[in-house]
N, C-alpha and C positions, 0 to 999 in steps of 0.2 A: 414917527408914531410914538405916542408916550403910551407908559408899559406902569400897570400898574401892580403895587407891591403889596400882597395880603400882611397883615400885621403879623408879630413873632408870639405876641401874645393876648389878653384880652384884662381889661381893665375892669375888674369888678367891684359892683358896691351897691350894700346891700342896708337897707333903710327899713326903719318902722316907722311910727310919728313920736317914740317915744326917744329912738336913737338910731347911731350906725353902729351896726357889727361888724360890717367888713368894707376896705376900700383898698384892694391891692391887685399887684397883676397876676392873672395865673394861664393855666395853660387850656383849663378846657371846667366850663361848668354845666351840672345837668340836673335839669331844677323842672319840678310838678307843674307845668302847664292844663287849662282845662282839658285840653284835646288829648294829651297824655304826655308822658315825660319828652324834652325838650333836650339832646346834647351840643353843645356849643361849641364850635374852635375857633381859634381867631380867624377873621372873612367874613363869618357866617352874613346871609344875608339880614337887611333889616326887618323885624317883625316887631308888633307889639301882642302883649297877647295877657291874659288874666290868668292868676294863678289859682293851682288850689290845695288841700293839705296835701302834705308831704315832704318831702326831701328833698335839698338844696347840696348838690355833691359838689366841691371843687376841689382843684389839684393843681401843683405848682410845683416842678420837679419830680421828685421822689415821695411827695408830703399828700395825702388827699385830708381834706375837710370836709365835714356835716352841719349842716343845722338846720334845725325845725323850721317850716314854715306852714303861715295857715290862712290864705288869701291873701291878696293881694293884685299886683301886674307887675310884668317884663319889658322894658325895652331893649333890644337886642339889635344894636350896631356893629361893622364889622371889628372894630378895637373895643367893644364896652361893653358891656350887662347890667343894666341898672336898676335893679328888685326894688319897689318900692312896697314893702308886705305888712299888713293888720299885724300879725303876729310873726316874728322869728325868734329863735332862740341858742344858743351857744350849746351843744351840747353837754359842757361842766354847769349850766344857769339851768338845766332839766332837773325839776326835783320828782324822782324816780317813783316815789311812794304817792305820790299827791297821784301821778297818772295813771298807777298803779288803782288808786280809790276811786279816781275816776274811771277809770273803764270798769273796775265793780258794778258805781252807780249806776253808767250809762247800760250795762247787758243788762242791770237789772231792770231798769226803766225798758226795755225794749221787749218785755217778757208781758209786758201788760198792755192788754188789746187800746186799752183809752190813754195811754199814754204820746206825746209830741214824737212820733217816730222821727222826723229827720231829727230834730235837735236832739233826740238822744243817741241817731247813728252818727251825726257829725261831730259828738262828744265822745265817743268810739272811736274814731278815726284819728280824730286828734290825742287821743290818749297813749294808742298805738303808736304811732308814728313818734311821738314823743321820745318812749319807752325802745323801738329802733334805734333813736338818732341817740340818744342815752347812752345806750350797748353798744354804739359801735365806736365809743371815743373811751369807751371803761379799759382799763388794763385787764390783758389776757389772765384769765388765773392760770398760775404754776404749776 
């Protein structure tokens, strides 16, 4: 009988169409699916599935990582993860004040009854989320 071996760890890579941000191995990533957050270990069965904003957590030993993301899709095999997303972003490439301005404009635009509700909550959402992945890669203040 042959005996099969779950992988040790999972080979991630993570693509926009303008570039890659990441392509290394780590131990477990857990990234914004439509249906709701996704956590992965190596094994995992295979899905495909479409993303949506939020948070892209990985971890690799001792080390965890962030970055933004804002649509896209997931293929998830049991050794790979392969984010292919509209928007990602590094959390030092987040410019703080810009999402900052934007989620102004976007609560403001959502305070007026004739104004595009989704695209000003989806400009909400991505400002937040922004502004999260931002903060959690800042150095602790002293």
């Amino acid at each position: 009988m042959a005996t099969f071996e779950l992988p040790k760890a999972i080979e991630l890579i993570i693509v926009t169409p303008e570039r890659s941000l990441v392509s290394q191995q780590v131990d477990e990533v857990t990234l914004p699916g439509v249906e709701g957050y996704l956590g992965i270990l190596p094994g995992h069965t295979p899905l495909l599935t479409a993303l949506k904003i939020g948070e892209i957590r990985y971890r690799f030993g001792g080390t965890v990582k962030y970055l933004f993301v804002s649509w896209g899709f997931v293929e998830v095999l049991p050794g790979r993860v392969t984010v292919l997303a509209d928007i990602a972003e590094q959390p030092e490439d987040i410019d703080v004040a810009a999402a900052r301005e934007a989620r102004d404009v976007a609560e403001s635009r959502l305070k007026h009854p004739d104004a595009d509700f989704l695209s000003a909550q989806i400009s909400l959402e991505q400002a937040l989320v922004r502004m999260q992945v931002a903060a959690k890669a800042a150095p602790l203040p002293r």
